[in-house]
N, C-alpha and C positions, 0 to 999 in steps of 0.2 A: 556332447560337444564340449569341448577344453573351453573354459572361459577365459577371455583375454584382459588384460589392464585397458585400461584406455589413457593414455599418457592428457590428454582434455579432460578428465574427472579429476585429477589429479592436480593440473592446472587451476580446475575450477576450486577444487576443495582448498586450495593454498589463499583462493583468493575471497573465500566467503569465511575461511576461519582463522585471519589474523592472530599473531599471536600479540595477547591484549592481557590486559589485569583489570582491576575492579578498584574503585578508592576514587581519590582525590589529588592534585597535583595545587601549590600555592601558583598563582598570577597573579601581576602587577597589572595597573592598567596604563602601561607604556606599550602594553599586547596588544592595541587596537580598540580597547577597552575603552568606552566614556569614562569621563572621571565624573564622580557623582558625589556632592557634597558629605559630608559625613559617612561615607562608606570608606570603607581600610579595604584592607587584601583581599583580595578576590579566590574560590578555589576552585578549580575546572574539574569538572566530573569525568573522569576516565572511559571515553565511550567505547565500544566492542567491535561494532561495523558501518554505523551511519556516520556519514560523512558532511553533511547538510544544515545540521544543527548543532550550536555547541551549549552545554550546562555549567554557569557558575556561580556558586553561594559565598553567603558572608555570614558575620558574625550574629547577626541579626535574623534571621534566617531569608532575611529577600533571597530571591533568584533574578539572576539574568540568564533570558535566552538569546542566543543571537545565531542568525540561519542564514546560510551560503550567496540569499541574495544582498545581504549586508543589514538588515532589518533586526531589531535591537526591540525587548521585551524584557520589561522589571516587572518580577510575579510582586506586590507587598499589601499590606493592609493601608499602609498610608503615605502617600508618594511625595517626596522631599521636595522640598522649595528649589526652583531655579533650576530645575531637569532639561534638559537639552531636549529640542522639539520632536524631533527626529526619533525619542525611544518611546515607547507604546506601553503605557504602564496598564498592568491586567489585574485586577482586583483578586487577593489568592481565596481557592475555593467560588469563583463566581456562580452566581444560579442565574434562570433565567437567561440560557444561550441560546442563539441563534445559529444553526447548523447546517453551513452552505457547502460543508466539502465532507462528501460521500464516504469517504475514502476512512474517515473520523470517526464516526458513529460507533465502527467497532470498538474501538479504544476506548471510550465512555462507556460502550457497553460490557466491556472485560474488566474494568474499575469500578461497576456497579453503580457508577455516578449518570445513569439515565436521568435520573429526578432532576438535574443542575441543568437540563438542555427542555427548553420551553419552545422553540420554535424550530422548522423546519426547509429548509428550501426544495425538499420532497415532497409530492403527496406519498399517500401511508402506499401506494400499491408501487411507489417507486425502491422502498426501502426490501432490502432483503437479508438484512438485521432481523430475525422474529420478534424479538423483543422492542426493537424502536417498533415497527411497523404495528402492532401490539399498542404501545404506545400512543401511536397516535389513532389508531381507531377507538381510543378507551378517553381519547380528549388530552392525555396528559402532555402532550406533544403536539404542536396546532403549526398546521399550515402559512409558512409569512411570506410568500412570495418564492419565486424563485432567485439563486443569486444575483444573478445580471439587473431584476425585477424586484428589490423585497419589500414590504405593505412598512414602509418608514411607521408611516401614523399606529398601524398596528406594536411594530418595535417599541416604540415612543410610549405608547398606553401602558403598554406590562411592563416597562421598568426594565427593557433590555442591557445589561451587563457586560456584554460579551461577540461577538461574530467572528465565527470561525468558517474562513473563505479557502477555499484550493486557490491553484497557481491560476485558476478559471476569470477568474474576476480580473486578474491584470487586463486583461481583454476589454473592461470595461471599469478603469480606474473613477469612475465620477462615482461609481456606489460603494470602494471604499474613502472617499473624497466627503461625504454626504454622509456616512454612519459617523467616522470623526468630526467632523462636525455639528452632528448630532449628540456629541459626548459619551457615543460607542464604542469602546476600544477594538480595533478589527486585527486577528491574529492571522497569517497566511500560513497553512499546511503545504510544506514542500518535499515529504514524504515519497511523493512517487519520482521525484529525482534522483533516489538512492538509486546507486550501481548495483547492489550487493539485495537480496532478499531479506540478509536477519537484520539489513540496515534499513527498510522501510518498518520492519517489526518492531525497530529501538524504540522509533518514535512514542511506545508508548512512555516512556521515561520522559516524554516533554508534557504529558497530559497530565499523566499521574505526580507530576510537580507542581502543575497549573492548579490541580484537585488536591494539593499536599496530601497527597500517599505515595510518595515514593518510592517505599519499600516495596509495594506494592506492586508497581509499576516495574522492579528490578525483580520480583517473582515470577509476573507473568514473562516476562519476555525469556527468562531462563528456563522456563517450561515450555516453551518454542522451542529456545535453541538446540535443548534435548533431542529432539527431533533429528536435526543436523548432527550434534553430533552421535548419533550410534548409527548415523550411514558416514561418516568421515572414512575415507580409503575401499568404499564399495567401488566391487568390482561392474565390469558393464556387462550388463545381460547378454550382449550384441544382438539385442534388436533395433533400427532406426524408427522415429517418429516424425511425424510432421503435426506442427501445432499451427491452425490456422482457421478464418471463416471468410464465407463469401457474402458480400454486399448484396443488397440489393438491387441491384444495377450490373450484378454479376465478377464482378473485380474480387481477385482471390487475395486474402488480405496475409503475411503471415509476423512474425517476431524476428529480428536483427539477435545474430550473435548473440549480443552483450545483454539481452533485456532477462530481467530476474527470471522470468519464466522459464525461459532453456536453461539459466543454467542451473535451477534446478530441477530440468528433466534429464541434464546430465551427471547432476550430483544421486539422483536415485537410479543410474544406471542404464539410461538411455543416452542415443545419438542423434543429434538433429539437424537431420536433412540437408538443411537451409545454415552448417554451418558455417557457411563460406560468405556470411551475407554479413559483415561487421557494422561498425557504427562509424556509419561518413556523416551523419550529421545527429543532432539531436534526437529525432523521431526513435521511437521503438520499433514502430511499426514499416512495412514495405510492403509494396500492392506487386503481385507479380504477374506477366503474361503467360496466359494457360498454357500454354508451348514449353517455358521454363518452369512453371510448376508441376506438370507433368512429367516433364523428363527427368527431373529429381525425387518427386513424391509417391510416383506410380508402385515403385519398389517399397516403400516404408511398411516396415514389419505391425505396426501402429498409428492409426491417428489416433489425434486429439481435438477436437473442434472448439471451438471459443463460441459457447452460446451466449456469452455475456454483451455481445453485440448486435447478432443477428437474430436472436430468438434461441429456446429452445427447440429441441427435436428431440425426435421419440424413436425413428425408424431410421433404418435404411434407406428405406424408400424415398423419407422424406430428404434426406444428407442429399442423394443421388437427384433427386426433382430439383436441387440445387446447382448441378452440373452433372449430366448423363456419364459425361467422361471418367468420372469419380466410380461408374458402375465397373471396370477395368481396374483400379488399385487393388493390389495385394491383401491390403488391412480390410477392406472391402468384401473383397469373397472369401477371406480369413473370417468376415465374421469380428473382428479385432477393431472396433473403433468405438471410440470412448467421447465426454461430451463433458463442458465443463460446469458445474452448476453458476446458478446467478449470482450466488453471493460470493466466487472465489474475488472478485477483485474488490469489493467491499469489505470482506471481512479480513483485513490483513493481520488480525492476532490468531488467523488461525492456518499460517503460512508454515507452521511445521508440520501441519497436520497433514495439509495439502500435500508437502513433499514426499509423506508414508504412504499418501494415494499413490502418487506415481510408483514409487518404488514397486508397492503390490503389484500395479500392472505390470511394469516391466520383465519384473520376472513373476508372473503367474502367481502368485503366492497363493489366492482362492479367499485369501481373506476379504472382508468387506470393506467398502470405500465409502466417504461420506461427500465429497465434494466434487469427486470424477462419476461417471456413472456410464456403465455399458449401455449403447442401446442393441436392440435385434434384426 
């Protein structure tokens, strides 16, 4: 069969590989910038595809972070007199963190700085990190509550440094209200608001600053992006997928257009389904009626199921005891449906890796996958 372009990979690939350079750029702080006594020139870090976050250093070597909800962070050893209330000064290298957003862990654990994170807002059976979860059955990483919940008195005993909360906790502003107060500095992970895939992966470049190894932190992520680019200008398989799971309650959940996921099922050479479903409001996510998920899905050359929500599966049989109707899909009696493991939304340093999964499926390749997995 002749393979065709797909004018939407093309699309996609224009919009996840910017054309970008590497360095530094001088700023003033007439840029929106606090003016902070004794600091001169400011110099902005050149980013590649996250959009969320921005990096600027001085002569001294502080860092200023500052992230798209307008929230302001001086990485230093010793925080200047007369700081305006409003920036979050983070102790650079801090040990002893408290780690309330999921999403993070990988990044500490790809900078080898596990040792600097003391507390957990997971139990160890919730982590799918090997290595945190490892971690904390071995003690070195203990149990402090959950975000919304964390054991202060506990924080307060060990000499907590640091808490690092997802966008989760805004939902419950009294427990970063209560850590500052407690003379905790609380940094908010905004990570999963990138548009772009290799712009959730940038983030590691805010850790690996927070950790001073930035070099570090500019290796990993270009070992990702690798990834991307040697599928830039892949052709489409022309087979469709549908990436999606069903609730408990039976409600068929799947991905918006725009969310990082599709469009890296359509940067390694797939089409999906559901692409006419865009982004009318924030959500990633869309619940659809079995009617219209049918009438679009039943064709798809491929599923992909999201076991990151509803559980793993092992079978057919089990996918299918989830909806009879599913016993009727293509991908189904093809035999062709694939499953995501537990750690792809946790582990975001390994978001290139993830994208050569897909690829292999799409076009058959036979090679072995680490983060998709067939079942029978």
């Amino acid at each position: 069969m002749m393979i065709k372009r797909i004018t939407g990979v093309f699309l996609a690939v224009m919009l996840l590989f910017p054309v970008s350079g590497c360095g530094t750029e001088n700023i003033t702080t007439s840029e929106k910038l606090p003016e902070i006594a004794g600091y001169g020139e400011w110099q902005r870090t050149e980013l590649e595809y996250a959009e969320c976050f921005s990096l600027y250093s001085c002569e001294n070597s502080d860092t200023l972070i500052t992230t798209d909800d307008g929230s302001t962070y001086l990485i230093t050893d010793s925080a200047p007199s007369g700081l305006a209330e409003n920036i979050v000064v983070i102790p650079r290298s801090p040990d002893m963190i408290y780690m309330a957003a999921s999403a993070v862990m990988c990044f500490y654990d790809a900078l080898g700085k596990l040792g600097n994170i003391r507390f957990s807002a997971l139990e160890a059976d919730g982590w799918y990190i090997e290595n945190a979860r490892e971690a904390m059955q071995n003690g070195d990483i203990i149990y402090a509550g959950k975000y919304s919940e964390p054991d202060y008195e506990l924080l307060l005993s060990e000499g907590c440094r640091l808490s690092v909360q997802s966008t989760m906790s805004e939902h419950v502003p009294r427990v970063k209200e209560k850590l500052t107060e407690l003379g905790i500095p609380v940094f908010v992970d905004r990570s999963s608001y990138e548009p772009q895939p290799l712009g959730r992966c940038e983030w590691i470049k805010v850790y690996a600053t927070v950790m001073g190894c930035p070099e570090l932190g500019d290796k990993l992520f270009a070992e990702q992006r690798a990834h991307f680019d040697e599928l830039t200008g892949t052709e489409s398989s022309g087979k469709s997928a549908v990436f999606f799971y069903i609730t408990a309650s039976g409600k068929i959940v799947t991905r918006k257009s725009g969310d990082y996921i599709i469009k890296m099922m359509q940067l390694a050479g797939g089409k999906n389904v559901f692409d006419f479903i865009g982004e009318d409001n924030a959500a990633s996510s869309v619940t659809l009626e079995p009617e219209q998920f049918t009438l679009h899905a039943k064709d798809a050359d491929i599923i992909i199921y999201n076991c990151n929500i509803s559980g793993e599966i092992h079978s057919i049989d089990e996918l299918v005891a989830k909806d009879p109707l599913l016993a009727e899909f293509t991908a189904v009696k093809n035999g062709n449906v694939w499953c995501t493991g537990r750690s792809v939304y946790q582990d975001i340093m390994k978001t290139g890796d993830i994208l050569t999964d897909m690829h292999r499926i799409f076009f058959d390749t036979g090679e072995p996958t680490s983060y998709l997995y067939k079942i029978n």
